[in-house]
N, C-alpha and C positions, 0 to 999 in steps of 0.2 A: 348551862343552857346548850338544847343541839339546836341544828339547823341546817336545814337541807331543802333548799331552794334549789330548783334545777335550774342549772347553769351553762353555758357553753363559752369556753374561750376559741375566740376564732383569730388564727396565727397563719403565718407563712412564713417560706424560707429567706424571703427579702422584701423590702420596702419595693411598693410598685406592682405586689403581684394580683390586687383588688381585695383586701384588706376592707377599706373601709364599705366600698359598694356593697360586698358579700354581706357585711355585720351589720350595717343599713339598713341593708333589703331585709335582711331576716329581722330585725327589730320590726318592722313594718308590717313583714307579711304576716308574723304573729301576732300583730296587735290588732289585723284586722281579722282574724281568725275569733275575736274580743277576748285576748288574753294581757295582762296587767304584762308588762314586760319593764325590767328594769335595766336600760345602759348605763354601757360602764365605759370606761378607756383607760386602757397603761399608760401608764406616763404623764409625763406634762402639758400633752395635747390639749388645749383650749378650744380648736377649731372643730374637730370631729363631735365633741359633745353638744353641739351646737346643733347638727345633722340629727345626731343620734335623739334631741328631743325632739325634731319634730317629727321623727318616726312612730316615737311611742307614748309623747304626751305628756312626759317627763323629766325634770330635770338630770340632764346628762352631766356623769360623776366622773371621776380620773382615781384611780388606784396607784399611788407610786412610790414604790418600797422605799427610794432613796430621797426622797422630800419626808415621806410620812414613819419613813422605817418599816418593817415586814411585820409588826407587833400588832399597826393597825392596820392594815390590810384585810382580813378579817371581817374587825366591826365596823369597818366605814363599807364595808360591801355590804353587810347585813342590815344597816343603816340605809344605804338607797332602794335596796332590794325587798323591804317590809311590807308585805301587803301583796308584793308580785307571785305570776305565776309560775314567772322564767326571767333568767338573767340571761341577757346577751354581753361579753365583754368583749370588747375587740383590742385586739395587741399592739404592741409599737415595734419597728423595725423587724428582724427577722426574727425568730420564736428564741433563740436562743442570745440574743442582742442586748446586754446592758451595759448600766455606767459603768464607761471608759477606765479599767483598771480595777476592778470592782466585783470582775468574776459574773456568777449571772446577776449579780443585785439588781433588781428595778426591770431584771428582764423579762418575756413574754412569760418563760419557763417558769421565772423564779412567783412570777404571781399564779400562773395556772398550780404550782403545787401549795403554796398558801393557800388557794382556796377550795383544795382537792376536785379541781374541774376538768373535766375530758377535753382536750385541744380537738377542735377542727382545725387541720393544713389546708388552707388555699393555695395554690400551685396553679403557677403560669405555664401553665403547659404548649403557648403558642409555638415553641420551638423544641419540642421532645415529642418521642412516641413510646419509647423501651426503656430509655434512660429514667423515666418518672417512678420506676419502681425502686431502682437504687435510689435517686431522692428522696423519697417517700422514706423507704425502709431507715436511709441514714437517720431522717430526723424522727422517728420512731424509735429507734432503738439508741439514741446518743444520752440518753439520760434516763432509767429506770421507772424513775420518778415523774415522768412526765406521762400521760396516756392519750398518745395521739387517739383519737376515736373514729375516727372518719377523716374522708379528702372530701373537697370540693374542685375540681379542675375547672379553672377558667380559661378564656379565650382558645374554646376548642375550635377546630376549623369546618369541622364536618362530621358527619355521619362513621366513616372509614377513622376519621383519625379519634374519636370516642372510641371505639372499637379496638382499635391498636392501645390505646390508653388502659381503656377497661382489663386488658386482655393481658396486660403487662404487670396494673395492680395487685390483678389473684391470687401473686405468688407474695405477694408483700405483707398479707394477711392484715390490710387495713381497709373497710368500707368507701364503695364510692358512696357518699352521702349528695352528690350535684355537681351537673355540669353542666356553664354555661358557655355559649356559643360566644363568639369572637364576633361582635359587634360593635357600633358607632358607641364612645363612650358616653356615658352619662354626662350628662352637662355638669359639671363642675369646677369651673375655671380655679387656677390658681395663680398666685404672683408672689410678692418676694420672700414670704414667709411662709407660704402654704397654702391652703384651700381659701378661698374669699368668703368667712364669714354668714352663716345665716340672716343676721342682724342687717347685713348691704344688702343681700339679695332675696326678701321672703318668697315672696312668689314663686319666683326658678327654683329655688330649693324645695319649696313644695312639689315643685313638677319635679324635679330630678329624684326626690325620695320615691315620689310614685313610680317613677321608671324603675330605679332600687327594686323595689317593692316585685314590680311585675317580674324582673329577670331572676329574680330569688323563686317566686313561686310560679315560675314554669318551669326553670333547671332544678329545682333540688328539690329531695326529699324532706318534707317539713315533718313527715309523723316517724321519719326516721331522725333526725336530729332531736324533734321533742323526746324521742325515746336516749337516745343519749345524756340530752341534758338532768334525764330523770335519774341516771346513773350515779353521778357526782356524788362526794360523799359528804356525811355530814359535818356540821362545821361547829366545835364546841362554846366557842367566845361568846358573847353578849354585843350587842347591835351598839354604836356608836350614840352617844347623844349629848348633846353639845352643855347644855346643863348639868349635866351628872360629871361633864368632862373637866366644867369649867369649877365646883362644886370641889374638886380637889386638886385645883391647880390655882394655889390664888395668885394674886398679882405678885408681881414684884415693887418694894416702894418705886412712886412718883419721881419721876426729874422735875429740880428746881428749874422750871423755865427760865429759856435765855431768847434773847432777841435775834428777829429771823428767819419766825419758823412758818410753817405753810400748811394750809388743813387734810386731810385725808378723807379715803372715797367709797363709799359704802356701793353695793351693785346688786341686788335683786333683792326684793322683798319676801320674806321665809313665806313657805306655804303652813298651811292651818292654822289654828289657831295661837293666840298672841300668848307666849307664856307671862308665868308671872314675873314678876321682878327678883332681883336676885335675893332679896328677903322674904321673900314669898307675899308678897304686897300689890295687889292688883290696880295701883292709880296709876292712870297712864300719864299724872303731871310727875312722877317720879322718873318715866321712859326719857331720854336724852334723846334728840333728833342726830341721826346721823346721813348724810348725804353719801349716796353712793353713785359714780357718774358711769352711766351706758350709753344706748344708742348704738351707732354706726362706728362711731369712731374708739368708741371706749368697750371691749367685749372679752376682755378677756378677764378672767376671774374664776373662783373656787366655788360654789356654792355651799361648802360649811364657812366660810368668813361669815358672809352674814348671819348665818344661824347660831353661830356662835356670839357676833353682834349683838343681837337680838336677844339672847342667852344672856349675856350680860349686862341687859338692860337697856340697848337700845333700843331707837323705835327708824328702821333701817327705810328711808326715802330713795326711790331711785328720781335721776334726772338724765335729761340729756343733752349735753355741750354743745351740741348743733344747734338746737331746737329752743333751751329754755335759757333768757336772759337774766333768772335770778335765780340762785341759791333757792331751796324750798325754804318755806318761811322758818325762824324759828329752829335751821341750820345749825348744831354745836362743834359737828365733826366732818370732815370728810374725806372719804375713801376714794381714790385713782388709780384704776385697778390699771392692767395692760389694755392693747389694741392696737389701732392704726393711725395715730392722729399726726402723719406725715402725708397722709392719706387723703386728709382733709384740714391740712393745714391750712390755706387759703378760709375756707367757712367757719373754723374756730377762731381765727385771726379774726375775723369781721363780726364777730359777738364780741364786741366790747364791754356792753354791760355786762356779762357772764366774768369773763376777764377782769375786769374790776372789782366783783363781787367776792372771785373767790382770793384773788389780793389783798383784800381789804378782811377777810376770815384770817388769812392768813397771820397777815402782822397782827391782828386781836389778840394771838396767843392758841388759838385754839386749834386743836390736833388734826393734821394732814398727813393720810399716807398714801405715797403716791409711789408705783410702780412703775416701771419702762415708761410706756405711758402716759401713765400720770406725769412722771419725771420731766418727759417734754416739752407738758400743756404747763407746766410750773414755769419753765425758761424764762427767760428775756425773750429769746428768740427760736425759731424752728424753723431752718431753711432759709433763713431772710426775714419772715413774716414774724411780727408780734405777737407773745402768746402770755398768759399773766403777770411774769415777771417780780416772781415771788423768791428764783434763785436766779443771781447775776450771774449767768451763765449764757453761751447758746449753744442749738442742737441742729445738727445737720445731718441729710443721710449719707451715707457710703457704700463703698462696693462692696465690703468685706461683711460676710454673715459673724456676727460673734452667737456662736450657741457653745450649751452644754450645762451640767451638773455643775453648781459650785458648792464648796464649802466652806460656809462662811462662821465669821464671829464679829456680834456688835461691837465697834472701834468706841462710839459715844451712850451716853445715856440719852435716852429719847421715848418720845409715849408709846413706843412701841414695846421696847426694851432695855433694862440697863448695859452698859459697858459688860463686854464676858462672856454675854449670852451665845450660844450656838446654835446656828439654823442651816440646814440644808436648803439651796437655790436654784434654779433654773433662768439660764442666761439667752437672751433670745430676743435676737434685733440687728438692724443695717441702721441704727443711724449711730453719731457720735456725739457726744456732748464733752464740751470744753470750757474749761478744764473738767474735769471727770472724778474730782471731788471736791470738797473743801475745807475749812479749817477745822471743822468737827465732821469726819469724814462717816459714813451709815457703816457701813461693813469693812473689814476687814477678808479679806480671799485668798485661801489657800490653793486653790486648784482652779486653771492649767500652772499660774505662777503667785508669786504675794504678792499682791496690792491692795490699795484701799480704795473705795470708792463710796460715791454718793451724798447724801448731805444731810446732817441735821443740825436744825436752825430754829429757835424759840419752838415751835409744837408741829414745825413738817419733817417727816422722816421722807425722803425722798430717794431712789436708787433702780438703777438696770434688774436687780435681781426678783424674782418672783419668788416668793414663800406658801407654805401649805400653813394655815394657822393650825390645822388641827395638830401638828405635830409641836404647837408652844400654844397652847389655849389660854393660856395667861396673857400673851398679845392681845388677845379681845377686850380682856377685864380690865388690864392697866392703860387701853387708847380711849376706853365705856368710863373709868373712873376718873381721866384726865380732862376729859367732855365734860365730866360734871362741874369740877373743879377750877374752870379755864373760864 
């Protein structure tokens, strides 16, 4: 199979240089042009894909070689991208920035040449005038393989210093594709982890997209960048799909349940229609209910989990911890993906029925999987306050950022995975939980040092680290066949 979706990866030399506005606004200003546009994002980023849907109407994807490996890179882009008429992807950290140790793995680079895409360089030009052609040219020519296609120069100051920019590029032989002027930023506040969530703020993020939107198509060239994106080359793979993936990834056997364990947290309901069951059996009394928790406080997540869910015969419920005091009826699993719930620890503290509820799933037996998180909202405690109390433990915040790439192996057997198993993570949070595992400890982590952390206990897998399921699809099928059986 080919495929050749026109595509732009939009990069810069560092974090900070408007990155995400740039790849925002052009999702937006394409989408009002009414062209089907699909985002994307490098990395782990959970916040931007959030931005990036409601630019384009669409569930915002993440690409990231070192969660998913560079194998599926590929069909999980051809996969969000089906039906569009342009992909926008936007990068993480500087274009050539990946895991720590790791060479370019998982970098801006290492994905713009997996998906044979022409880089757009955004450049903060607020402090250069002559120098921007050596920068330019550096990151152009530092790797063969990579095709910068165009600049975008942002935070220009004037008239004269466009002119001094323009005039500097010439000799660099790579297009101005847009420049925009050095104005009041876009509203986008952020705090201890990054950008504040679409899910907190919908309205201001609509107004801020639109701003995006407006500063994209006054400074830049859009029938020049569509003409670049139509460049890109084709792409042989076949499109991702969560069925066909799960089809030859079966489970691994079942763990004998032990006492302790805590439910898991399913997050967004698949778009179209409901597949069949995994025997190709269309009764929805054979679909297993799985609860997935969002809202405000709970936003971070994959959008193949659930479809893969889904794929293996769940029937994926969202809810939300703020808002609703009971488990959806008829609950067998649930999923606690990431977010902020230090954020709103005070409001989830004060759902007690929700808290009891999902306590009371918990010790049933029936399968919990809860991420950072999730992890929290399972405690004893969180900052002081009460929170379900499914692992004797508690959680506070700290000053200390723990991020990065982990790589991990399952220490226990649990409905996620047996003992053995190996999965690539992403570690990302200020708070601490104490103790920071326990007798049947979730992972084992090889990198920055060894340790063990996190919990599992009768049918909750609990733990700091974030996983891509599509990179173990079998997670779906053995937490889908554990829900039946529990």
């Amino acid at each position: 199979m080919s495929s050749s979706i026109p595509r732009l990866v939009i990069a810069a030399p560092s974090s900070g240089s408007g990155k995400t506005t740039i790849a925002t606004g052009l999702m937006a200003a394409f989408a009002a042009r009414g062209l089907a546009v699909s985002p994307h994002k490098v990395g782990p980023d959970y916040i931007d894909p959030g931005y990036h849907a409601l630019a384009t109407g669409r569930v915002g994807r993440n690409l990231d070689a070192y969660l998913c490996g560079p194998e599926l890179i590929g069909p999980l882009f051809l996969h969000g991208a089906c039906g569009c008429d342009i992909a926008v992807v936007e990068g993480v950290m500087g274009l050539y920035d990946g895991a720590a140790g790791e060479g370019e793995l998982a970098s801006t680079a290492h994905v713009a040449k997996l998906l044979r895409a022409p880089v757009v360089l955004v450049v903060d030009a607020s402090s250069q005038s002559r120098s921007v052609a050596a920068l330019v040219h550096g990151f152009a020519s530092w790797d063969p393989q990579v095709r910068v296609g165009g600049v975008i120069l942002n935070k220009v100051a004037s008239d004269r210093h466009e002119e001094l920019l323009r005039e500097a590029l010439d000799s660099a032989g790579v297009p101005v594709l847009g420049v925009l002027r050095r104005v009041a930023q876009v509203d986008t506040p952020s705090r201890h982890l990054g950008l504040v969530p679409v899910a907190e703020r919908h309205a201001a993020a609509v107004e801020a997209v639109t701003a995006m939107a407006a500063q994209v198509e006054a400074g830049c060239d859009l029938e020049g960048l569509l003409g670049l994106a139509r460049s890109a080359g084709a792409l042989s793979c076949a499109p991702w799909v969560a069925a066909e993936v799960l089809s030859s990834s079966p489970p691994p056997p079942l763990p004998v349940p032990t006492l302790g364990a805590a439910p898991p947290d399913p997050r967004f309901r698949p778009e179209g229609p409901r597949p069949q069951t995994p025997d190709g059996l269309k009764d929805a009394d054979r679909r297993v209910r799985v609860a997935v928790a969002g809202g405000s406080a709970f936003t971070f997540c994959y959008a193949e989990q659930a479809e893969l869910l889904t794929a293996a015969g769940a029937e994926v419920v969202p809810f939300d911890p703020l808002r609703d005091e009971q488990l959806p009826d008829g609950t067998r699993g649930l999923v606690i993906g990431g977010g902020f719930p230090e954020v709103y620890a005070a409001e989830l503290s004060g759902n007690e029925p929700l808290r009891k509820a999902v306590a009371a799933l918990a010790g049933s037996g029936a399968p919990v999987a809860a991420e950072c998180a999730g992890l929290l909202y399972l405690c004893r405690e969180l900052d002081g306050l009460p929170m379900c109390g499914v692992l004797d433990v508690s959680a506070r915040m700290s000053e200390r950022l723990t991020l990065g790439y982990r790589d991990a192996v399952a220490v226990s057997d649990s409905v996620l995975a047996p003992a053995g198993t190996r999965m690539r993570a992403h570690e990302f949070h200020r708070t601490v939980v104490e103790p920071g595992s326990g007798t049947a400890p979730a992972w084992g982590v090889r990198t920055p040092v060894r340790r063990v952390e996190g919990f599992v206990q009768q049918g909750v897998h609990a733990s700091y680290l974030h996983t891509h399921w599509a990179a173990q699809p079998g997670v779906a099928r053995r937490f889908v066949e554990r829900c039946r059986t529990s």
